[in-house]
BALOBA-1460 file (C-alpha; in Angstrom, 3 decimals):
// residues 232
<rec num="1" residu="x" x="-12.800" y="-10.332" z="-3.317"/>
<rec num="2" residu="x" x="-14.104" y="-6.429" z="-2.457"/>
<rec num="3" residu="x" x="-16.404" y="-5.723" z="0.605"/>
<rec num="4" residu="x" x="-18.481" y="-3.320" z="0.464"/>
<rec num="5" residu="x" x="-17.397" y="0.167" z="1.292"/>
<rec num="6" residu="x" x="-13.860" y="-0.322" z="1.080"/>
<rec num="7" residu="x" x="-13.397" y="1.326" z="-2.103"/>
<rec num="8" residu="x" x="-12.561" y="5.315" z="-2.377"/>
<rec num="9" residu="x" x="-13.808" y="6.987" z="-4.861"/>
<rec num="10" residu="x" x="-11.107" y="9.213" z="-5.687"/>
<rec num="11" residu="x" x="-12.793" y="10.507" z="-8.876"/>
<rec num="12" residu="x" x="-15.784" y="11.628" z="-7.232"/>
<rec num="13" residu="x" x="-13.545" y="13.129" z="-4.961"/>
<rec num="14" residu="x" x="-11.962" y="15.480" z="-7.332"/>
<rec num="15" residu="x" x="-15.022" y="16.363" z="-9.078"/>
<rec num="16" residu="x" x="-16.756" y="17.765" z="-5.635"/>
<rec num="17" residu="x" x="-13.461" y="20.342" z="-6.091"/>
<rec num="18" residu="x" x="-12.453" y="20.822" z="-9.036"/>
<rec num="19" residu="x" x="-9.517" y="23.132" z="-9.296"/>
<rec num="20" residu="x" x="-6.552" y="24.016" z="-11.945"/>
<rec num="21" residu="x" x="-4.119" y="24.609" z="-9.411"/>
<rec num="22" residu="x" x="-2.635" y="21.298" z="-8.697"/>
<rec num="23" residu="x" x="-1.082" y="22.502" z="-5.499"/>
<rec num="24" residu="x" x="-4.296" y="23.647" z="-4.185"/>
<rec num="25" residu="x" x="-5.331" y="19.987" z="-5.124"/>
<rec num="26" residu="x" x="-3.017" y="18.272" z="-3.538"/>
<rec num="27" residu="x" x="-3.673" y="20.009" z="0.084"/>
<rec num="28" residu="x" x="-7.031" y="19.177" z="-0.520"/>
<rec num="29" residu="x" x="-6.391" y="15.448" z="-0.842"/>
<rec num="30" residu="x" x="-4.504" y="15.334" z="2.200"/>
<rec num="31" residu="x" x="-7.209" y="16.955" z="4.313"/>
<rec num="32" residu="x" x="-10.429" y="14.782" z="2.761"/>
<rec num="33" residu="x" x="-8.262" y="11.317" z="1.971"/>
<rec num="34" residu="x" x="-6.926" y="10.091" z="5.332"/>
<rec num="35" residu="x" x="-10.443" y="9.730" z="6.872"/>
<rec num="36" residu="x" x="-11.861" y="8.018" z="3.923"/>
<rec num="37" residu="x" x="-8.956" y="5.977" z="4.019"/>
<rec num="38" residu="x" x="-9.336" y="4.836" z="8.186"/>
<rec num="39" residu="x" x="-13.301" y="4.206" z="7.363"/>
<rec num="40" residu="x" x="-12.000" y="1.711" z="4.212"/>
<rec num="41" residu="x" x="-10.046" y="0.634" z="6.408"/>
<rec num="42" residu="x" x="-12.195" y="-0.204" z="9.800"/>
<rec num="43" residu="x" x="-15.205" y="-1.468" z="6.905"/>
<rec num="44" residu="x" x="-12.411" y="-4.308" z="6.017"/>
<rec num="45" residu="x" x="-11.133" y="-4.865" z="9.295"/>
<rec num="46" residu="x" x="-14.621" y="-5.195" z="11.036"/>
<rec num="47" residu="x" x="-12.695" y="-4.958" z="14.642"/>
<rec num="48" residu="x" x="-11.922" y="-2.303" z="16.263"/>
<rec num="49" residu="x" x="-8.902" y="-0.322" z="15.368"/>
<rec num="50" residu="x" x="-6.220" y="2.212" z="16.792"/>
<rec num="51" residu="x" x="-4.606" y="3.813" z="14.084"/>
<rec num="52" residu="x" x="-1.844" y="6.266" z="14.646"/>
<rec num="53" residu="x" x="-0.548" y="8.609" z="12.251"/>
<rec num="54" residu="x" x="3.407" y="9.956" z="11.688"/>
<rec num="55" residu="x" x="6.160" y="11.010" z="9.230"/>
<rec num="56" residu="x" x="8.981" y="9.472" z="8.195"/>
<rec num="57" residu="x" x="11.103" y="10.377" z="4.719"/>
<rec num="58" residu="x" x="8.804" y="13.073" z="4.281"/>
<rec num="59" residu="x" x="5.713" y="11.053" z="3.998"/>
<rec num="60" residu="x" x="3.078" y="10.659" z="6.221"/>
<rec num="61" residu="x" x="1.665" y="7.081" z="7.145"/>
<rec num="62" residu="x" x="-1.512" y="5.735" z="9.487"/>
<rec num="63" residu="x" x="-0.634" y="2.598" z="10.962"/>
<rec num="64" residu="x" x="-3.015" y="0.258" z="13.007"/>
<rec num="65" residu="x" x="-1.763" y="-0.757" z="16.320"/>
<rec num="66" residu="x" x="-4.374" y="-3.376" z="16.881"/>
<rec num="67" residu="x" x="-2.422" y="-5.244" z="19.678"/>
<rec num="68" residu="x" x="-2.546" y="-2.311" z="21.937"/>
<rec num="69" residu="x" x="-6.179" y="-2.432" z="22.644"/>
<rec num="70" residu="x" x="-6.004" y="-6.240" z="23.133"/>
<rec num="71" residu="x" x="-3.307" y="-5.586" z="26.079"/>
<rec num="72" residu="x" x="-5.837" y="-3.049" z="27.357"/>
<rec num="73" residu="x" x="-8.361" y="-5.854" z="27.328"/>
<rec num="74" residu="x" x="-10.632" y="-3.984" z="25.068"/>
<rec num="75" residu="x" x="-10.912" y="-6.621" z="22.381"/>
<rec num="76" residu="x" x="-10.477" y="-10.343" z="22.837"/>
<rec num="77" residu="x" x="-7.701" y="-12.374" z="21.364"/>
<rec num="78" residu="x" x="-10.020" y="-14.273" z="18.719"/>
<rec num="79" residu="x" x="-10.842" y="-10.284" z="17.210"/>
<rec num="80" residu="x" x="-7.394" y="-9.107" z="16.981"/>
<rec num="81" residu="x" x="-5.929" y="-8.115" z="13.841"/>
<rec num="82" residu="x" x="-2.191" y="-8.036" z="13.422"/>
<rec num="83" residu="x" x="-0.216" y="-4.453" z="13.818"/>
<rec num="84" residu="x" x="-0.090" y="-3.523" z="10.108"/>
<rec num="85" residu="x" x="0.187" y="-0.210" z="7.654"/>
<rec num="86" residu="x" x="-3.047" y="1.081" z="6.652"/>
<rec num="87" residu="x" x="-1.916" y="3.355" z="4.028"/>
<rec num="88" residu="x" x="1.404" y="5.686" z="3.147"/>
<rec num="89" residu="x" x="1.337" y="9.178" z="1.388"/>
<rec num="90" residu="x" x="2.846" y="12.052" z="0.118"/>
<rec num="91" residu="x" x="4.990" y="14.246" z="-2.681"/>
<rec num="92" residu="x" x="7.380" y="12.238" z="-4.832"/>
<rec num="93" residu="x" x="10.842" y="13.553" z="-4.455"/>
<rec num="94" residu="x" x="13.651" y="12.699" z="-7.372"/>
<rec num="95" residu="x" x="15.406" y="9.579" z="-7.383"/>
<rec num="96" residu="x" x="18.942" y="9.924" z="-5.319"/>
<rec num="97" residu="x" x="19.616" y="6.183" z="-4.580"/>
<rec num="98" residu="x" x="18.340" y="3.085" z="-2.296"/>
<rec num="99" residu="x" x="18.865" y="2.103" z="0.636"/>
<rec num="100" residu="x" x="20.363" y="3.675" z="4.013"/>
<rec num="101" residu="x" x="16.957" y="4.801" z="5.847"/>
<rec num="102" residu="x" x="14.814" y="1.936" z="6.124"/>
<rec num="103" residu="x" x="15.515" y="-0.840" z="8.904"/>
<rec num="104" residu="x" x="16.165" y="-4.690" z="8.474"/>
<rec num="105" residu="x" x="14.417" y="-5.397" z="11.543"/>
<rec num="106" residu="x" x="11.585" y="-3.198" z="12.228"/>
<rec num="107" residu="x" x="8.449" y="-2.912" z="10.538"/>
<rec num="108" residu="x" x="8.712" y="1.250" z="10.452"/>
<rec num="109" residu="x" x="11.868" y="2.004" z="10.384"/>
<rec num="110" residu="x" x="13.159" y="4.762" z="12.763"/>
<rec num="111" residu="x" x="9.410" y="4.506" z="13.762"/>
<rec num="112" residu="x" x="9.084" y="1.701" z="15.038"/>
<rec num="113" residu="x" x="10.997" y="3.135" z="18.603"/>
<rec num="114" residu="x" x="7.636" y="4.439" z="18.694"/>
<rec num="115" residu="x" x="5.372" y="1.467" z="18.752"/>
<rec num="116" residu="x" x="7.358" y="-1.053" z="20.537"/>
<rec num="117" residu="x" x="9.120" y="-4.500" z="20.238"/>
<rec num="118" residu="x" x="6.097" y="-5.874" z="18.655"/>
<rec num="119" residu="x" x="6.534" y="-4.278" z="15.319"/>
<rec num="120" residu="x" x="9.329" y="-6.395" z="14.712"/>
<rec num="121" residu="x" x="9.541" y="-8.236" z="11.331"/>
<rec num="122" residu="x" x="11.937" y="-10.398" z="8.704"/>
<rec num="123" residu="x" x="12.915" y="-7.388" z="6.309"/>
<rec num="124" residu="x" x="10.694" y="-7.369" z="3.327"/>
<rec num="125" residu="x" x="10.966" y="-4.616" z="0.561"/>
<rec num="126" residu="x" x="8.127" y="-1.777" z="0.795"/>
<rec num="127" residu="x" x="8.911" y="0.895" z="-0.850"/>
<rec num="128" residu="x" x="6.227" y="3.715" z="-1.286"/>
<rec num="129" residu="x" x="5.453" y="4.506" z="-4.659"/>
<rec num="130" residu="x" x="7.857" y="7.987" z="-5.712"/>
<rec num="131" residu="x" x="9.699" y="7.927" z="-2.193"/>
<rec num="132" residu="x" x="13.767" y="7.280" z="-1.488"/>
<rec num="133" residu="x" x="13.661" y="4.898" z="0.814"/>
<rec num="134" residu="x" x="13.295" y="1.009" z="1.443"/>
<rec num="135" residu="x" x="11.753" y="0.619" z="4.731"/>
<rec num="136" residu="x" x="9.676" y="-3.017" z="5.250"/>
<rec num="137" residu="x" x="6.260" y="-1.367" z="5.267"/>
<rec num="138" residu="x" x="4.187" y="-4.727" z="4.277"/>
<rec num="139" residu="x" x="5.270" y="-8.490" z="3.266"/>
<rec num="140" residu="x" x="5.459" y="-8.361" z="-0.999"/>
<rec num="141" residu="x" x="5.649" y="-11.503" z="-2.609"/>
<rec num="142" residu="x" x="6.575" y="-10.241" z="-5.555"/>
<rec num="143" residu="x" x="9.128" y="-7.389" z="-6.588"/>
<rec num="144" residu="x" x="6.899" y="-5.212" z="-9.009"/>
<rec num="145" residu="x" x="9.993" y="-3.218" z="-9.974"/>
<rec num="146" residu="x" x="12.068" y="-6.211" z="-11.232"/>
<rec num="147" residu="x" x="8.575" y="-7.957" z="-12.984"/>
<rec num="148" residu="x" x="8.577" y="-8.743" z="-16.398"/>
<rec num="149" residu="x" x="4.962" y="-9.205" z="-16.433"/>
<rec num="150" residu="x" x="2.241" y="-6.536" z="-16.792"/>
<rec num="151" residu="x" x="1.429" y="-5.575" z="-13.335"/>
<rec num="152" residu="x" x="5.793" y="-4.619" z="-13.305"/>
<rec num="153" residu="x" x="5.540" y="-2.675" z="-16.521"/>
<rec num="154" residu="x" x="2.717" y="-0.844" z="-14.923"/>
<rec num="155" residu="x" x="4.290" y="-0.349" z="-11.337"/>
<rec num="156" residu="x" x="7.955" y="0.746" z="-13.249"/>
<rec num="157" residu="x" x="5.542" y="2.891" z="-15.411"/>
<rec num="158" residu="x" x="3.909" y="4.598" z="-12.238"/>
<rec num="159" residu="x" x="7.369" y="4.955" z="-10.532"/>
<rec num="160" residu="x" x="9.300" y="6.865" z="-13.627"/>
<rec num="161" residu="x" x="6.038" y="8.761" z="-13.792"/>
<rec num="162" residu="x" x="6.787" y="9.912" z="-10.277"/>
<rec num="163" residu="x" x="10.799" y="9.917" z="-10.775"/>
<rec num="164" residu="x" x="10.090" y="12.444" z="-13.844"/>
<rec num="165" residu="x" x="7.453" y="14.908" z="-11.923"/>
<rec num="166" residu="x" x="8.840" y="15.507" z="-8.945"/>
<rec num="167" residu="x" x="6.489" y="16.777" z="-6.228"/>
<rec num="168" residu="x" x="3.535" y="14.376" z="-7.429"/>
<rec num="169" residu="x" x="0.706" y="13.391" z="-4.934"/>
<rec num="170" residu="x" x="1.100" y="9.656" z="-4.680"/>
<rec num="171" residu="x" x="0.341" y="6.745" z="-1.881"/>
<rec num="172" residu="x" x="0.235" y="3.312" z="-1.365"/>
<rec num="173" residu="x" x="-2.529" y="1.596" z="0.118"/>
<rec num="174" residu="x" x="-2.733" y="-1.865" z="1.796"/>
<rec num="175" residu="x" x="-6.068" y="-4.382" z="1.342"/>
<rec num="176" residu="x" x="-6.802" y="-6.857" z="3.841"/>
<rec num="177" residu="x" x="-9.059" y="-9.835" z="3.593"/>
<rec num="178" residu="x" x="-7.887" y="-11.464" z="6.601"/>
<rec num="179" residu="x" x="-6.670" y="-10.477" z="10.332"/>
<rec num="180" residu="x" x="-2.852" y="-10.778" z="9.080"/>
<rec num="181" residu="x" x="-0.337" y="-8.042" z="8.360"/>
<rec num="182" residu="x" x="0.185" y="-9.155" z="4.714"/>
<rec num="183" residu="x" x="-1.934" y="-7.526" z="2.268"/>
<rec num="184" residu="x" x="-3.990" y="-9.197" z="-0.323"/>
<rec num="185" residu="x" x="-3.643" y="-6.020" z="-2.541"/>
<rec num="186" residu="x" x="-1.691" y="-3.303" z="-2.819"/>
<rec num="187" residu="x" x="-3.037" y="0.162" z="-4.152"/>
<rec num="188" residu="x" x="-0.773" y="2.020" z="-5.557"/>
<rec num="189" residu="x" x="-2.123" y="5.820" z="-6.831"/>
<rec num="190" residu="x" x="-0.781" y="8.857" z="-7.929"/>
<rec num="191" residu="x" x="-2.508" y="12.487" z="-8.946"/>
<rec num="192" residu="x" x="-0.695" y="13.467" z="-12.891"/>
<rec num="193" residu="x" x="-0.075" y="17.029" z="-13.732"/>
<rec num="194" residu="x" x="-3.133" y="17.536" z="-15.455"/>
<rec num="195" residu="x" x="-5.588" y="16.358" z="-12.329"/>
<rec num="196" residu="x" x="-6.205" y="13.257" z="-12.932"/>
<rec num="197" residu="x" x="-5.612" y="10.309" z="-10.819"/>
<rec num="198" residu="x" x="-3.862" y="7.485" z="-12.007"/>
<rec num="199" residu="x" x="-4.319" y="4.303" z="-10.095"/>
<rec num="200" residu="x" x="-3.814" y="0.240" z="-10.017"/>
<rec num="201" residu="x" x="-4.491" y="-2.218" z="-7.950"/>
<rec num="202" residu="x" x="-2.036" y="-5.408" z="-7.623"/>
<rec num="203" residu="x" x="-2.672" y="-8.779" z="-6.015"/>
<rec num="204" residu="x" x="-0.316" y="-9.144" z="-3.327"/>
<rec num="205" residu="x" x="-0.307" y="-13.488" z="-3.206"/>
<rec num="206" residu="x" x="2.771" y="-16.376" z="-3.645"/>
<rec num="207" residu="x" x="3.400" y="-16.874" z="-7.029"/>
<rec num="208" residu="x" x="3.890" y="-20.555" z="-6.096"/>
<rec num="209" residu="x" x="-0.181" y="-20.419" z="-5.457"/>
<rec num="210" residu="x" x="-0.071" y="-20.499" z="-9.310"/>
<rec num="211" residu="x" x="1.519" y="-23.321" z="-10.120"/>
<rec num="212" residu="x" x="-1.001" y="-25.900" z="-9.513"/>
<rec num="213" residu="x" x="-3.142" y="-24.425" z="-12.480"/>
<rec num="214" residu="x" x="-0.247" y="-23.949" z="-14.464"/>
<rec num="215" residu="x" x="0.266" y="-27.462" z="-14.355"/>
<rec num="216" residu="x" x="-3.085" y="-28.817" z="-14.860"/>
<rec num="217" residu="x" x="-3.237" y="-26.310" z="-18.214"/>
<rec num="218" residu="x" x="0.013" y="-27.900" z="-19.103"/>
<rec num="219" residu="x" x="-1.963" y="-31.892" z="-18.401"/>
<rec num="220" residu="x" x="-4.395" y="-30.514" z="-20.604"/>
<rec num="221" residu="x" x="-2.788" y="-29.402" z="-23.469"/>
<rec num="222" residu="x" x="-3.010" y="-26.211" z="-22.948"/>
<rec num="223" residu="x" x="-0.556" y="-23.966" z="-23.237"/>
<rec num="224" residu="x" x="-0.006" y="-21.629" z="-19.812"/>
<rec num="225" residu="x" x="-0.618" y="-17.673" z="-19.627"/>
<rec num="226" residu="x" x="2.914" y="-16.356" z="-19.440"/>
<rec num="227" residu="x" x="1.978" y="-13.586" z="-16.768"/>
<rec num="228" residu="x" x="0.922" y="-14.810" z="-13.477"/>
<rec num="229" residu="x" x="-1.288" y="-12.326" z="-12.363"/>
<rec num="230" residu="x" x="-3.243" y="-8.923" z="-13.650"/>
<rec num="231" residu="x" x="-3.554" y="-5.997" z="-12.365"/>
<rec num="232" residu="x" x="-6.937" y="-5.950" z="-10.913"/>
């Protein structure tokens, strides 16, 4: 499923500046992505938002904080969409370990102090592409670094990519279908050393919501795909 203007078109993007400077790139992509990132963003929501922006681990996130215009009475219950990440960039930085910054019971990590109680969640793993640290950014069903399927060897691909080139322009963005917190895709993008963007998106969904045509393939006689899901 993709609504209508909630895809960025980073190509066209680089081509309105073309440049062979890839630092001069880069601050260029943070000053013209953000906004076309919060107008994806509101065009999937379709209810009003409040996103805030901060840092944390040198990277820079926008984060909707939905429920505080409900307890201003702006929006009505039945509208609300839950608190959630709308999208988390920055520089890749070389790989020194896991663990030790994130939070197992906030949503954002040290930032959460600034949202409030309600940010609260079980600890899932969200790690933005090319950062150090394993803060729960998003509920992720599955664990694209440990996959053995296609969309894994792609994410591990994208990661060592970032691991190897230190300083690259990467993000992950979340896709919502629905008023909860947990994406139904995850966009994961990075800008390579010679300008061009490299970017996939994942489905973001149980794999147990597989298993029912699994089996009927199997009562059929025929013989099931091995990899439950594609990178779409």
């Amino acid at each position: 499923m993709r609504m209508r203007g909630t895809i960025v078109d980073y190509e066209a993007l680089l081509a309105s500046r073309p440049s062979l400077i890839y630092d001069e790139v880069v601050r260029y992509l943070f000053g013209e992505l953000p906004p076309l990132w919060q107008k994806a963003y509101r065009k999937m929501t379709q209810s009003p938002t409040s996103i805030h922006g901060f840092s944390h681990c040198g990277f820079e996130f926008l984060f909707d904080r939905a429920s505080e215009l409900h307890s201003r009475g702006v929006i009505p219950e039945e509208r609300l969409v839950e608190d959630r990440i709308v999208v988390a960039y920055g520089r890749s930085m070389p790989e020194t370990g896991r663990g030790g910054n994130g939070s197992r019971n906030h949503l954002l990590g040290e930032a959460a102090d600034r949202f409030g109680d309600n940010t609260q969640r079980h600890y899932l793993p969200g790690r933005v592409l090319g950062g150090i640290f394993d803060v729960s950014l998003y509920p992720q069903y599955r664990d694209l670094e440990n996959e053995h399927s296609g969309e894994g060897r792609t994410y591990r691909a994208m990661e060592k990519y970032c691991a190897e080139h230190p300083c690259t322009f990467c993000f992950t963005r979340l896709i919502y279908f629905s008023r909860s917190w947990r994406p139904d895709a995850i966009e994961h993008g990075l800008l390579k050393q010679d300008g061009m963007f490299w970017i996939d998106r994942f489905k973001n969904m149980p794999i147990e919501s597989r298993f029912p045509s699994l089996l009927q393939s199997v009562l059929n006689g025929r013989k099931p795909s091995t990899e439950l899901t594609t990178a779409d």
